[in-house]
C-alpha positions in Angstrom: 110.4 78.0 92.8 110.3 82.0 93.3 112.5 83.7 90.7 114.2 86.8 92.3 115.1 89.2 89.0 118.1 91.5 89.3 118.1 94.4 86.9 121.3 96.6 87.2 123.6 99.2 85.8 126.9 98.5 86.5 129.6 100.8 84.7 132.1 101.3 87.5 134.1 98.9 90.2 132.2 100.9 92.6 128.6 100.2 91.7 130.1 96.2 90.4 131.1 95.9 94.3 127.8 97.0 95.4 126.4 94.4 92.6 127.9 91.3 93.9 127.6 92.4 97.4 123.3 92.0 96.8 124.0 88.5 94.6 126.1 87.2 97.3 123.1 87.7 99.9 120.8 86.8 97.3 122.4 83.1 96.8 123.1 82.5 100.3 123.1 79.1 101.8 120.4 80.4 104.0 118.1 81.4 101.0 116.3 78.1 99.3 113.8 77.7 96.9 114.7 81.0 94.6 116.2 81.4 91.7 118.1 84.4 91.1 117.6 85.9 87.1 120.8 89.1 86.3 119.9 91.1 83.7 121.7 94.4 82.4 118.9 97.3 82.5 119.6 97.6 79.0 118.9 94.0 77.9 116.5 93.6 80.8 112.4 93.0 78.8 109.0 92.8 80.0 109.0 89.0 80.3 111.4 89.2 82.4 109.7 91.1 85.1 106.4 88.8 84.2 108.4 85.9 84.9 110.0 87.1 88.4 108.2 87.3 92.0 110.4 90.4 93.1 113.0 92.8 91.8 116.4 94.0 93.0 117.3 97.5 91.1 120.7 98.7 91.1 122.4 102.1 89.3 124.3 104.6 89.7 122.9 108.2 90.4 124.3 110.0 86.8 123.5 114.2 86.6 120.9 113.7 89.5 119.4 111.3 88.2 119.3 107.0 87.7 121.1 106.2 85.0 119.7 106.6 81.8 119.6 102.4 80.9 117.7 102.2 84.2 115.3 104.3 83.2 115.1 103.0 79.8 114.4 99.2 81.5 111.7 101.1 83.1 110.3 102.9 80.0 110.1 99.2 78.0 108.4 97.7 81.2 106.0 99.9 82.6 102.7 99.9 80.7 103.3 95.7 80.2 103.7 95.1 83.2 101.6 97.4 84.9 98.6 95.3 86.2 100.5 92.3 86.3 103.3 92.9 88.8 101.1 95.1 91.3 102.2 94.4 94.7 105.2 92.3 94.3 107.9 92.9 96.7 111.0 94.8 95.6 114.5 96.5 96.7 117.1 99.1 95.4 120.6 100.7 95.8 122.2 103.4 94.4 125.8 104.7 93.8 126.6 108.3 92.8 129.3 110.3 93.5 128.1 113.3 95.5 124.1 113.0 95.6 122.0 110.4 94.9 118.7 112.0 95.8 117.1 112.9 92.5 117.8 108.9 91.4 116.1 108.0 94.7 112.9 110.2 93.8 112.6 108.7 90.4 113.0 105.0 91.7 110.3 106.1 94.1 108.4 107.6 92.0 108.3 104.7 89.2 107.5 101.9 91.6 104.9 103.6 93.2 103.1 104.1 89.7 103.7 100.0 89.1 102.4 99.5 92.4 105.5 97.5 94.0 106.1 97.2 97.7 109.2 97.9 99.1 110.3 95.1 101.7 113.8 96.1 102.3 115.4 99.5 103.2 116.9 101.0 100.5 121.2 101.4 100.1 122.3 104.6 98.9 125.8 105.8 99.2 128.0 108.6 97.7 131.5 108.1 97.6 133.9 104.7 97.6 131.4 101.9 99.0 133.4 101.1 102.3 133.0 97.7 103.9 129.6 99.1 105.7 128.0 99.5 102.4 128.7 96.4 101.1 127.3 94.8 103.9 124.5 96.5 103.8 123.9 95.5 99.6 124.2 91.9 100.7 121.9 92.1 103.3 119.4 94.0 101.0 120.1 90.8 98.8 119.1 88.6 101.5 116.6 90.6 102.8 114.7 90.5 99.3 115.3 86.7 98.6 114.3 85.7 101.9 111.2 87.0 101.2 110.4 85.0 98.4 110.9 81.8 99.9 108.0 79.2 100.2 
């Protein structure tokens, strides 16, 4: 069984809609075979991603950037999991309140260096996630798990 690994910051209703918008596409009836791991970015570790077959990432964009415990996870992960996770398949969204391109950048930026492949568009919104957005996070859920199945 694929395990699909979830690794958010979720401080607001806003980003918590967009959150469980992706898990409901993530776990739906359509989707067999994978098992779906949530982990805080804060308490999110290195074995962890070992363990998973692909990533969902969620944050909000804070001061420009991801949040900080984002890019904390990312900081404890990186260098352990460098060679090992190469090429596995991984999506993203991202909340901020007026601009969300320097959070983009550094998601980009960090993935790249680890090597993952993108297999779903990215969600990124500004603003009061209207009924669009969310489902556009659950298809990104979908999208994502669907990709691990056997």
């Amino acid at each position: 069984m694929a395990t699909l690994l979830i690794v958010h910051h979720t401080p607001s209703p806003n980003c918590q809609a967009l959150f469980e918008a992706v898990v409901s596409g993530a776990t739906t009836d359509d989707i067999e075979g994978v098992r779906l791991v949530r982990r805080a970015a804060l308490a999110a570790t290195a074995s962890d991603v070992l363990a998973a077959d692909g990533y969902l990432l969620g944050t909000p964009a804070n001061l420009g950037y991801m949040s900080g415990a984002l890019k904390h996870f990312f900081d404890q992960v990186y260098y352990p999991c460098l060679d090992a996770t190469k090429g596995r398949p991984f999506g993203y969204y991202v909340h901020g309140g007026n601009d969300v391109t320097g959070a983009v950048r550094g998601i980009e930026a960090i993935t790249t260096g680890l090597g993952w492949r993108r297999t779903a568009d990215a969600v990124t919104l500004t603003g009061e996630p209207g009924r669009a957005d969310t489902e556009a996070c659950w298809e990104l859920g979908a999208t994502v798990a669907a990709g691990l199945m056997e």
